[in-house]
C-alpha positions in Angstrom: 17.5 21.6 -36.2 18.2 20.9 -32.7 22.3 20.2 -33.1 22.3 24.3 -34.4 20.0 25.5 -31.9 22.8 24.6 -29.7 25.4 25.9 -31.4 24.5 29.1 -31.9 23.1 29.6 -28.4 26.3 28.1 -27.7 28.6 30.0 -29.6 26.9 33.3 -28.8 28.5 32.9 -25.4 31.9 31.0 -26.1 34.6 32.9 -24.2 37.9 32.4 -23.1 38.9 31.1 -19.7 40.2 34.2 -17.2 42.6 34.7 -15.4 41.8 34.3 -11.8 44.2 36.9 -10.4 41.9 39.5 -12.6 39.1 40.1 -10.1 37.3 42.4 -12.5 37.8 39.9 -15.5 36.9 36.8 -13.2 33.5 38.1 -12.1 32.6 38.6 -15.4 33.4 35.6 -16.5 31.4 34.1 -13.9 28.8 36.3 -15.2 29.1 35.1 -18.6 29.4 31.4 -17.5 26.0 32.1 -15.9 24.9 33.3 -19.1 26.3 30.3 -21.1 24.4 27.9 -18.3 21.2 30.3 -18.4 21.4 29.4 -22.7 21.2 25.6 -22.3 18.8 25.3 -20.2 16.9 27.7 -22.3 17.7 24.6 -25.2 16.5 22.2 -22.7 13.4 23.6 -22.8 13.6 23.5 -26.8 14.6 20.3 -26.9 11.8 19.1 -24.8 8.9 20.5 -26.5 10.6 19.7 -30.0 10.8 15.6 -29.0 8.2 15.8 -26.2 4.8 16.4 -27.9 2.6 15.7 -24.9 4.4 19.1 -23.6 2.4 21.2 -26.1 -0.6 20.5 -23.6 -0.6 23.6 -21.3 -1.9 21.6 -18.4 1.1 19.1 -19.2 3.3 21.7 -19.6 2.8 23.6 -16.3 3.2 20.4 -14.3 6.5 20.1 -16.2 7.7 23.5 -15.2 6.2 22.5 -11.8 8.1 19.6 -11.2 11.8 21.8 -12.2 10.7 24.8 -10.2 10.3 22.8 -7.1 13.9 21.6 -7.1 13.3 18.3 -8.3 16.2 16.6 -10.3 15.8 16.5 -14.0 17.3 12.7 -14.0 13.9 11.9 -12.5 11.8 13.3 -15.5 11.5 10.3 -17.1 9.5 8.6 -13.9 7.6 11.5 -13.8 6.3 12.1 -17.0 5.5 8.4 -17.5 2.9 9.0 -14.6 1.6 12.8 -15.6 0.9 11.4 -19.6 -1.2 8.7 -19.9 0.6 5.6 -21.6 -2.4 6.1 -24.4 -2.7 9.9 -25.3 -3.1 10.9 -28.7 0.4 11.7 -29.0 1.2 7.5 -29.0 4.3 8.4 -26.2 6.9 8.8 -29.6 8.7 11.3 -27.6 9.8 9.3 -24.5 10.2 5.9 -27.2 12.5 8.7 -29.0 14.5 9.4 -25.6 14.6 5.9 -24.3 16.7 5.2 -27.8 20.6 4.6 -27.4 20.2 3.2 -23.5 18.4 6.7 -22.6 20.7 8.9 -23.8 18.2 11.6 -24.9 17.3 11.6 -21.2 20.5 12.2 -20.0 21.0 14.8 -22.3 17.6 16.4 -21.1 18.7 16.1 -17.4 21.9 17.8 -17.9 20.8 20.6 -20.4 18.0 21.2 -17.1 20.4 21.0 -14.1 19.3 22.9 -11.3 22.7 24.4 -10.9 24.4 26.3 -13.5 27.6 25.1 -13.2 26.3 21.5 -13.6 24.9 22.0 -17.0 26.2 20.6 -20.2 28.5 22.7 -22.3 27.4 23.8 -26.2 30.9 21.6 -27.4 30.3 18.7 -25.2 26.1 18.5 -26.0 27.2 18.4 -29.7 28.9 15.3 -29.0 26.5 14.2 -26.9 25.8 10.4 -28.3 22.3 11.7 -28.5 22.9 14.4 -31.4 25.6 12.3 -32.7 23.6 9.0 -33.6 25.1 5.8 -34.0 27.2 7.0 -37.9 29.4 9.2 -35.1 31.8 7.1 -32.8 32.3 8.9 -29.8 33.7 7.7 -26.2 31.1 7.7 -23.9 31.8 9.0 -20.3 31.7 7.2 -16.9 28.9 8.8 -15.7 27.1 8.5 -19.7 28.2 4.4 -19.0 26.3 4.2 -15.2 23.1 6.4 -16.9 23.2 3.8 -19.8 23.1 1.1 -17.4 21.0 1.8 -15.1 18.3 2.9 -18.1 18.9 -0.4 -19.8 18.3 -2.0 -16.2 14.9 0.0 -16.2 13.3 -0.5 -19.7 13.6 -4.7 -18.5 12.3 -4.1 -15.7 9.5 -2.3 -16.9 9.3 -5.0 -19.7 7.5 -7.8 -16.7 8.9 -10.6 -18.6 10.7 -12.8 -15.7 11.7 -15.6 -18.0 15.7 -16.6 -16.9 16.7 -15.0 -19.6 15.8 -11.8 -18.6 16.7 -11.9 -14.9 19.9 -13.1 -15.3 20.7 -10.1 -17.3 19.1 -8.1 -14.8 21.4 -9.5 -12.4 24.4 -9.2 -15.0 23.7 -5.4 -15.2 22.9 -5.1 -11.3 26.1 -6.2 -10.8 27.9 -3.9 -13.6 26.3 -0.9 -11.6 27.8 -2.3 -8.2 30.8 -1.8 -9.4 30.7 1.7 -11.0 28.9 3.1 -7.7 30.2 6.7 -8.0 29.0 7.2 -4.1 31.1 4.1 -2.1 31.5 5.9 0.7 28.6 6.7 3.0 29.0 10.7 3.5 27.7 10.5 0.1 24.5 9.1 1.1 23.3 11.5 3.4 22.3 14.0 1.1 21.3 11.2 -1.5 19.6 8.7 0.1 16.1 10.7 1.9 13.7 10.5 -0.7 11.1 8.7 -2.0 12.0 5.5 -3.8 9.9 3.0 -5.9 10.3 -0.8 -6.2 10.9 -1.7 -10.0 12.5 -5.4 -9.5 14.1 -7.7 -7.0 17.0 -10.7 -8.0 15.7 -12.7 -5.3 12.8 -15.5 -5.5 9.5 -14.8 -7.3 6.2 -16.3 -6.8 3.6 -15.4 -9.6 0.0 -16.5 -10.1 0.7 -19.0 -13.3 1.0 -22.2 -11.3 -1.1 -21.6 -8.4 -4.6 -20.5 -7.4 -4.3 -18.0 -4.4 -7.0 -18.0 -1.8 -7.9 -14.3 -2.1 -7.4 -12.6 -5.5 -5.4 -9.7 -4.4 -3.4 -6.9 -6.8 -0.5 -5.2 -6.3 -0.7 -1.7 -6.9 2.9 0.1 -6.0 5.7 -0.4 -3.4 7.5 1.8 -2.1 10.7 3.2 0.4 10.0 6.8 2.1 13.8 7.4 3.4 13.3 10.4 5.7 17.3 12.0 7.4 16.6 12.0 11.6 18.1 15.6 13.0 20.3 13.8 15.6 22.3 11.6 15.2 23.3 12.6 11.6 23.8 9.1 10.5 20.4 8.0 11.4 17.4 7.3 9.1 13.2 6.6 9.4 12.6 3.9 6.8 9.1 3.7 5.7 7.5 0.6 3.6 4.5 1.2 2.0 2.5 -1.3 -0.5 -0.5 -0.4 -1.7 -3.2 -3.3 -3.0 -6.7 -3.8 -4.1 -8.6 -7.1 -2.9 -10.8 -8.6 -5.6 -14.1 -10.9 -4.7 -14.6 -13.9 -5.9 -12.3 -17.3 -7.3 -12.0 -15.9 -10.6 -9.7 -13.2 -11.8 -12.3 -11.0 -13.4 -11.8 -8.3 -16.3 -12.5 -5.7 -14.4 -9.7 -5.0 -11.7 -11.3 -3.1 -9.6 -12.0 -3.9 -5.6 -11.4 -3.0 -2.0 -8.6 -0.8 -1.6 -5.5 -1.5 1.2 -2.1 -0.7 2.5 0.5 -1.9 4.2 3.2 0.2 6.2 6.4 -1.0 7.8 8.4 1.9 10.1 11.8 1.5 11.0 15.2 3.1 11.6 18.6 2.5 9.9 21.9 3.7 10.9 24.5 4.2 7.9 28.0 2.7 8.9 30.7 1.7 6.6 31.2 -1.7 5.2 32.3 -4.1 2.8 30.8 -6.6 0.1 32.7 -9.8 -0.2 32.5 -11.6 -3.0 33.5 -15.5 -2.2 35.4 -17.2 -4.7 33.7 -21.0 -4.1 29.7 -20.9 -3.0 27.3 -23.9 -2.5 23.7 -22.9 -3.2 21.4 -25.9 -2.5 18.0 -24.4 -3.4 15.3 -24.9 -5.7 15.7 -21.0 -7.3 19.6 -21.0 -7.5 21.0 -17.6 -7.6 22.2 -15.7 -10.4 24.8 -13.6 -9.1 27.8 -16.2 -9.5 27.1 -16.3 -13.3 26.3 -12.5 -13.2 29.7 -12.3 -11.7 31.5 -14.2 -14.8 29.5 -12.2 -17.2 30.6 -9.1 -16.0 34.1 -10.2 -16.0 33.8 -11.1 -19.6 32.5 -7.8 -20.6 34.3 -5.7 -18.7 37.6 -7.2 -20.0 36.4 -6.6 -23.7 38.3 -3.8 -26.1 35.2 -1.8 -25.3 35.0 -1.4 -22.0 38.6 -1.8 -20.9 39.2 1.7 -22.8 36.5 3.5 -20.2 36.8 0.8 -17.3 40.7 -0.5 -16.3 39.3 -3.2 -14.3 41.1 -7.0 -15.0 39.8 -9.0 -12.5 36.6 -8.4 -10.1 37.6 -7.0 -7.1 37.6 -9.6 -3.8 35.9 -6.6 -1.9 33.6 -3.7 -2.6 32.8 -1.2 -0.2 29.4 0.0 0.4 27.0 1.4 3.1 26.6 -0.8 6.0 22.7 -0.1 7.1 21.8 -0.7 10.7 18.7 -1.3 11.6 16.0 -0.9 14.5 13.1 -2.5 15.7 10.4 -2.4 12.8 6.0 -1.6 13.3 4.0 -2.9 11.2 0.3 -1.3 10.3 -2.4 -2.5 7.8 -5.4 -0.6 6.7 -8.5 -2.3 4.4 -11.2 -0.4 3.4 -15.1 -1.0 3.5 -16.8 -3.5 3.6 -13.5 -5.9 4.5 -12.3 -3.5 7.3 -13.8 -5.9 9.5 -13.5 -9.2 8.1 -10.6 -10.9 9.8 -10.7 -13.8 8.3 -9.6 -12.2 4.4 -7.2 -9.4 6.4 -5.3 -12.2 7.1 -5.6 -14.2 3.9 -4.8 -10.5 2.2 -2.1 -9.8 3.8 -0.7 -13.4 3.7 -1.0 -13.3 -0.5 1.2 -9.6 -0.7 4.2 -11.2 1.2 4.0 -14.0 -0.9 4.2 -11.3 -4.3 6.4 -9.0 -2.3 9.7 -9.6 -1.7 10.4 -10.7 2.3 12.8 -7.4 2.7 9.7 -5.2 2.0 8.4 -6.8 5.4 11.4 -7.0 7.2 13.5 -4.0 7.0 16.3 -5.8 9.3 17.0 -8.3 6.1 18.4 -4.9 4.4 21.8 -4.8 5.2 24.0 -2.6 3.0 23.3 -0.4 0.0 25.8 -1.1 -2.6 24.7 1.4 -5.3 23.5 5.3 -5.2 23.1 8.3 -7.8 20.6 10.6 -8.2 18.2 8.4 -9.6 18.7 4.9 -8.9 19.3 2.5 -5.7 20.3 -0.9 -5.3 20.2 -2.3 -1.6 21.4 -5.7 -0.6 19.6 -8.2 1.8 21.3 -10.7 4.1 20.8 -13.5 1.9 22.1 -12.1 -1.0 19.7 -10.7 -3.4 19.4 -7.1 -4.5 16.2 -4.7 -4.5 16.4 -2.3 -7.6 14.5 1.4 -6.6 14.1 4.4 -8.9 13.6 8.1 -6.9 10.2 9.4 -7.6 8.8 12.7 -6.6 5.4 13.1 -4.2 3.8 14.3 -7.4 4.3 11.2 -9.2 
């Protein structure tokens, strides 16, 4: 139903291109472009409540129309509605298993069908061959930007997945690496109006330290990490950078069924200046260290796929490149604040144990800000920054609702 829906919405406005010299026939076909852009998001809408069944909800519903009336960008609806519908309603989530299909291609259709700006919208003959409507019986050539959204959603659902065997971080690591070098934003003009936001911490290549093989002196659970990047007036180049890690401290030796405890945060404030830079990629490394890194082996398998029949037709890349260039990132001198609630506020004593067991969960560049020393991937949605010893942090953009 959905693939006519468009079509005749579509088709009611199909009109050809005027000529620009025509200043009576070019306004109206700027008027009837608006009209064409006015219908699709009009089947965004449709195509939401059709696949989205938690959106039948009125409550649901009016923070949905909440979160696009207040600007926010439509390639962030996923991470919001995975925080405004509960994982367990009645509904069982079929819509967003239904979107996340395909490497998220029903969400990039969404996000483009709800554009803020007209002009950015998906056409009627371009959503029909969407590789959403189209299904996997329909070959059709995926764009760049379809190739980074597919990536970076792929990237996302393993995350989300918690499983940090080596299988599944080198391919997060493999893909990491695919998205460095599609970066549509290399340059870092095109992170000022990108970068401010407010970005959450889904995964880090670098070392992890779980609770499997060790018993920690104070039982203490991470709740959510964060990066609030806020633009400074003057100069224009200059950033605040804003850590925050929230945590709940649980009493006694045993981790008990109920997760429930004493409440804390942790802030780190800083500034960053965005320069421009490079990424080198060496050819010979020697890594002598117990958690060798991934990325030489990403490095290969990225080779290998991007010289495939498949990809060479959408990427004309033969070799990895001996340089990348990215956003050099500057920074200050960091403050550090940490805030426990009752009764620990005043215990010392497990403040410091506290604190000592989230840096050994976190990764160190959630401490340190300095480590962070170039961002080497940006869109409207994702961030990948890059710390001095290597390693990346993955972000997704979230809004203050979520």
């Amino acid at each position: 139903m959905l693939p006519n829906m468009v079509g005749i919405l579509g088709n009611a406005s199909d009109f050809n291109e005027a000529d620009p010299a025509d200043n009576t026939s070019y306004d109206n076909m700027d008027r009837r472009r608006m009209m064409i852009a006015f219908d699709m998001r009009c089947v965004g809408f449709i195509m939401a409540k059709m696949v989205l069944r938690e959106l039948m909800d009125p409550t649901i519903f009016a923070k949905f129309k909440a979160f696009l009336t207040k600007g926010n960008d439509p390639s962030c609806l996923r991470e919001f509605l995975l925080h405004a519908v509960k994982r367990n309603s009645s509904a069982g989530n079929f819509g967003i298993q239904i979107l996340d299909r395909n490497w998220g291609a029903g969400w990039h259709l969404l996000s483009v069908l709800l554009a803020p700006k007209p002009l950015d919208r998906i056409s009627c003959l371009n959503a029909l061959r969407h590789p959403f409507l189209c299904g996997p019986k329909w070959r059709v050539n995926p764009s760049i930007d379809l190739i980074r959204w597919s990536l970076g959603s792929t990237t996302v659902r393993i995350a989300e997945e918690y499983i940090y065997g080596q299988q599944q971080r080198s391919r997060l690591a493999h893909f990491v690496e695919l998205m460095e070098m599609l970066n549509p934003y290399p340059k870092p003009k095109h992170w000022l109006g990108l970068l401010p936001g407010k970005w959450r911490l889904l995964y880090c290549t670098g070392r992890h330290i779980g609770l499997t093989l060790r018993q920690p002196s104070v039982r203490v659970l991470i709740g959510e990490a964060y990066l609030t990047i806020s633009k400074v007036s003057k100069p224009n180049t200059t950033f605040s950078v804003a850590s925050h890690i929230s945590f709940t401290v649980m009493a006694g030796r045993d981790w008990a069924h109920d997760k429930s405890g004493v409440g804390g945060k942790l802030q780190v404030d800083s500034f960053f200046r965005l320069r421009a830079g490079r990424r080198l990629y060496l050819k010979e490394e020697t890594i002598s260290s117990k958690f060798p890194s991934a990325t030489p082996d990403a490095q290969a398998s990225v080779l290998k796929r991007l010289s495939s029949k498949k990809w060479r037709k959408a990427i004309p890349i033969n070799k990895i490149p001996s340089s990348l260039s990215v956003a050099k990132l500057v920074s200050d001198e960091i403050d550090v604040m940490m805030s426990l609630n009752e009764p620990l506020s005043g215990n010392m004593e497990v403040a410091q144990k506290a604190i000592q067991e989230v840096r050994t969960q976190i990764p160190p560049e959630m401490f340190d800000l300095s480590k962070i020393i170039c961002g080497t991937y940006l869109d409207s949605r994702l961030l990948v920054l890059r710390s001095v010893n290597g390693s990346a942090l993955f972000f997704h953009r979230c809004t203050n609702d979520s």
